[in-house]
Every structure is written in structure tokens, then in C-alpha cells.
VEXKOL-819468 format. One record per residue (C-alpha): residue number from 1; chain; y, z, x. Coordinates in steps of 0.001 Angstrom, whole numbers, plus 500000, padded with zeros to 6 digits. Layout:
<atoms>
+-----+-------+--------+--------+--------+
:  nr : kette :     c2 :     c3 :     c1 :
+-----+-------+--------+--------+--------+
: NUM :     A :      Y :      Z :      X :
...
+-----+-------+--------+--------+--------+
</atoms>
This chain:
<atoms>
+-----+-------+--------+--------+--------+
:  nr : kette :     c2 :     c3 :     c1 :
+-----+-------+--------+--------+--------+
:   1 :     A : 604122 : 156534 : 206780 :
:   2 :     A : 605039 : 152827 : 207483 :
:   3 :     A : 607377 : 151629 : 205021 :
:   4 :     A : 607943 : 148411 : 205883 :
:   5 :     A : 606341 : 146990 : 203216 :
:   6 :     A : 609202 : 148292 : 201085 :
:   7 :     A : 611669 : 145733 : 203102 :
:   8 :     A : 610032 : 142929 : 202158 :
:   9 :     A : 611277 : 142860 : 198321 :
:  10 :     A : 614348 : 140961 : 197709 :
:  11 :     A : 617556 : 142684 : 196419 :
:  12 :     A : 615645 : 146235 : 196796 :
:  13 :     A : 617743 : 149223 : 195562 :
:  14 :     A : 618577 : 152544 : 197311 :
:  15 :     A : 617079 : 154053 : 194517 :
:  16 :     A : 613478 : 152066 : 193966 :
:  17 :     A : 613041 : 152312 : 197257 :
:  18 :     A : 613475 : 156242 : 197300 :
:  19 :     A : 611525 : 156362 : 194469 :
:  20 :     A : 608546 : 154005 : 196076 :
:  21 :     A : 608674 : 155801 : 199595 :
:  22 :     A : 607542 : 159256 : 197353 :
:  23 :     A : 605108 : 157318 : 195269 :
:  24 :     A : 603315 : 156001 : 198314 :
:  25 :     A : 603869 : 159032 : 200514 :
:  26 :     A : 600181 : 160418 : 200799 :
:  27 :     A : 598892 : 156790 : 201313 :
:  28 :     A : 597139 : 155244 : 204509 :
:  29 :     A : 598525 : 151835 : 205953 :
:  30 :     A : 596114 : 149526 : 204496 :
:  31 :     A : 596605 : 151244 : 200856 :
:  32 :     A : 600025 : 150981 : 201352 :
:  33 :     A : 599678 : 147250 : 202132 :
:  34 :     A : 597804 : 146878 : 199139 :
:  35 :     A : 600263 : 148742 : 196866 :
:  36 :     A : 602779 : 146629 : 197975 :
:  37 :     A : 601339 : 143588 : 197086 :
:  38 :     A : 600053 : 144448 : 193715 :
:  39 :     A : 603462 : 145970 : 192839 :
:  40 :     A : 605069 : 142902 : 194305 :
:  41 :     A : 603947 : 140936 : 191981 :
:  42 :     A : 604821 : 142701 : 188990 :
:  43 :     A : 608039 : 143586 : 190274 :
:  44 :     A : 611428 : 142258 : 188673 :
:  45 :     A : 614569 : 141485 : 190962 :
:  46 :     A : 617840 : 143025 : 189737 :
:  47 :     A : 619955 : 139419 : 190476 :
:  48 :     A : 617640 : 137650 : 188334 :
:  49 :     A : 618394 : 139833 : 185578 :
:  50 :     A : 621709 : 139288 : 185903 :
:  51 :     A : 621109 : 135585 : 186092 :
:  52 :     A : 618985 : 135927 : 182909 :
:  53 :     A : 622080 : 137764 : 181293 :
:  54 :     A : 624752 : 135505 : 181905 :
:  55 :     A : 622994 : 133086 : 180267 :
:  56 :     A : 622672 : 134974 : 177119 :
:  57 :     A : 626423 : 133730 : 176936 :
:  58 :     A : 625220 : 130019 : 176557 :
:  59 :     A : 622431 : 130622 : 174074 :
:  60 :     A : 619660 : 132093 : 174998 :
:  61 :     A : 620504 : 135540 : 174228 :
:  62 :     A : 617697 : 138393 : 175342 :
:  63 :     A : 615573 : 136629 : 178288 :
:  64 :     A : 616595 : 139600 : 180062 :
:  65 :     A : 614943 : 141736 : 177511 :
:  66 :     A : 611763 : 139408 : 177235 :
:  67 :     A : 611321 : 139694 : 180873 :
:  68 :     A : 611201 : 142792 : 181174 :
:  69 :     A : 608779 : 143373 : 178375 :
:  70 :     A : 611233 : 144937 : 175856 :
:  71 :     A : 610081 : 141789 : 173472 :
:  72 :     A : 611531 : 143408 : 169932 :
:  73 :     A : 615152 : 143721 : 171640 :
:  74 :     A : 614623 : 140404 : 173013 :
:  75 :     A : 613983 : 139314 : 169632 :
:  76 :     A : 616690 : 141132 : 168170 :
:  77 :     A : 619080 : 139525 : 170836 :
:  78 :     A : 617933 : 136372 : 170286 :
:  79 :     A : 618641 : 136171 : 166635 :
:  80 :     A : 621816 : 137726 : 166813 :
:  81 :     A : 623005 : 136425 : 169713 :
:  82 :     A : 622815 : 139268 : 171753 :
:  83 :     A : 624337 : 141809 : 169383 :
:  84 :     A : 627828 : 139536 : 168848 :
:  85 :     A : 627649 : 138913 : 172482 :
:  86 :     A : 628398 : 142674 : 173278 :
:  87 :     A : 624502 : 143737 : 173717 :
:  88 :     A : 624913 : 141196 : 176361 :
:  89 :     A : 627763 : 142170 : 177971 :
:  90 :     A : 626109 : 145996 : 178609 :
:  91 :     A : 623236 : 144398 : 180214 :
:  92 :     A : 625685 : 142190 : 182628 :
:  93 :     A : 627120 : 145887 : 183688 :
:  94 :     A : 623660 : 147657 : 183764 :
:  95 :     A : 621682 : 145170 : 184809 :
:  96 :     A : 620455 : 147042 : 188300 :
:  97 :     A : 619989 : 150050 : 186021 :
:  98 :     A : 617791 : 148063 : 183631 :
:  99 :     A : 615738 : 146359 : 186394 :
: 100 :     A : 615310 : 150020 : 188207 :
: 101 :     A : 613383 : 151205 : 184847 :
: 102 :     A : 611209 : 147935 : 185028 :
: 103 :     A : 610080 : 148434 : 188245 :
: 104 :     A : 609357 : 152246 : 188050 :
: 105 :     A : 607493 : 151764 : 185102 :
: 106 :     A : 605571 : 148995 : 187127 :
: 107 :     A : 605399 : 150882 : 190177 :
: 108 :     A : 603449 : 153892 : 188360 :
: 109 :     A : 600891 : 150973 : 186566 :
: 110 :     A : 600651 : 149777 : 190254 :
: 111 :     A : 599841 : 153274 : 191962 :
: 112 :     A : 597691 : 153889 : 188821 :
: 113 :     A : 595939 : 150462 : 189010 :
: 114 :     A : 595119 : 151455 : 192663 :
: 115 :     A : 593473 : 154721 : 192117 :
: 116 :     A : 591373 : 152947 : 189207 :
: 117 :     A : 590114 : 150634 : 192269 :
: 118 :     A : 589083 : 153697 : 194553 :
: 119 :     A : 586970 : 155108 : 191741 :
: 120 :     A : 584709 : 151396 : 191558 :
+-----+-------+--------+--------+--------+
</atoms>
């Protein structure tokens, strides 16, 4: 199994890349090479979560939560200015957490997306 693929994502995790190296276990090179650059592209980076938190503090509340496709808490955020400011401050301290469930969720649509492609 060549993993390097997995080193090319910014900001990578110990834990999404444990979790990738078992989702792409059983897969040859070039399918690897391919998962990597499907999932790279739906991928979201922890820091720019955190980015996208902070400025919920001068704002724009919930981008965090729209990015990540949560779009009725992003609403909610928005309107309310991320919940009095404290939804916000949760996110600043879970943001890796927050970007981890992202990108497993996007992971498994990526894997899933592949096998689709081996059956056409």
C-alpha cells in the first residue's frame, strides 16, 4: 500500500489519515491515486475552519457550518449570531473535530463514488 497520496493534504490529522489508510487498504496504486484526487477535492482543511470561525466574531456567524454542508445550523448561526456568540466559540475549540466528521463523511462518498465508476 503506497500512502503517499495521504501526505499531500494540507493540515492532515492523525486521525483522517488512520481512518483513510483503512478505507483505501485493499486498493491498487492507480485506484489509490484516483481516490485521492476525487477526495481531495471535496475535502475540507481543519485551519480553514477555524479561520471561518473566528470570523463568526465579526459578523458572519455560521460559514463554518455552511461549508461544511450543515446549511440549517448555518442558518441558525447566522441569524442569531452564532447562538449569542457561544455556538461560535464551541466550534473555535472543536473545530479539528468538526472538520474530521466532514471529511469522513466525504471520504466514504469518495470510496463510494469510486466503486460506482468500476461498475460503468
Amino acid at each position: 500500500m503506497n500512502i503517499n497520496y495521504l501526505f499531500n493534504f494540507s493540515n492532515i490529522t492523525v486521525e483522517e489519515m488512520m481512518y483513510l489508510k483503512e478505507l483505501i487498504a485493499n486498493l491498487n496504486e492507480e485506484e489509490q491515486k484516483t481516490f485521492a484526487m476525487i477526495y481531495s477535492g471535496k475535502r475540507r482543511d481543519p485551519q480553514h475552519l477555524l479561520l471561518f470561525a473566528i470570523l463568526g466574531f465579526f459578523g458572519v456567524a455560521g460559514v463554518q457550518r455552511f461549508v461544511t454542508n450543515q446549511i440549517g445550523m448555518g442558518i441558525l448561526y447566522f441569524l442569531t449570531a452564532g447562538l449569542c456568540f457561544i455556538g461560535t466559540i464551541i466550534d473555535l475549540v472543536n473545530y479539528k473535530s468538526l472538520a474530521n466528521e466532514y471529511n469522513h463523511k466525504m471520504a466514504i462518498e469518495s470510496r463510494r463514488f469510486m466503486e460506482m465508476m468500476k461498475k460503468n
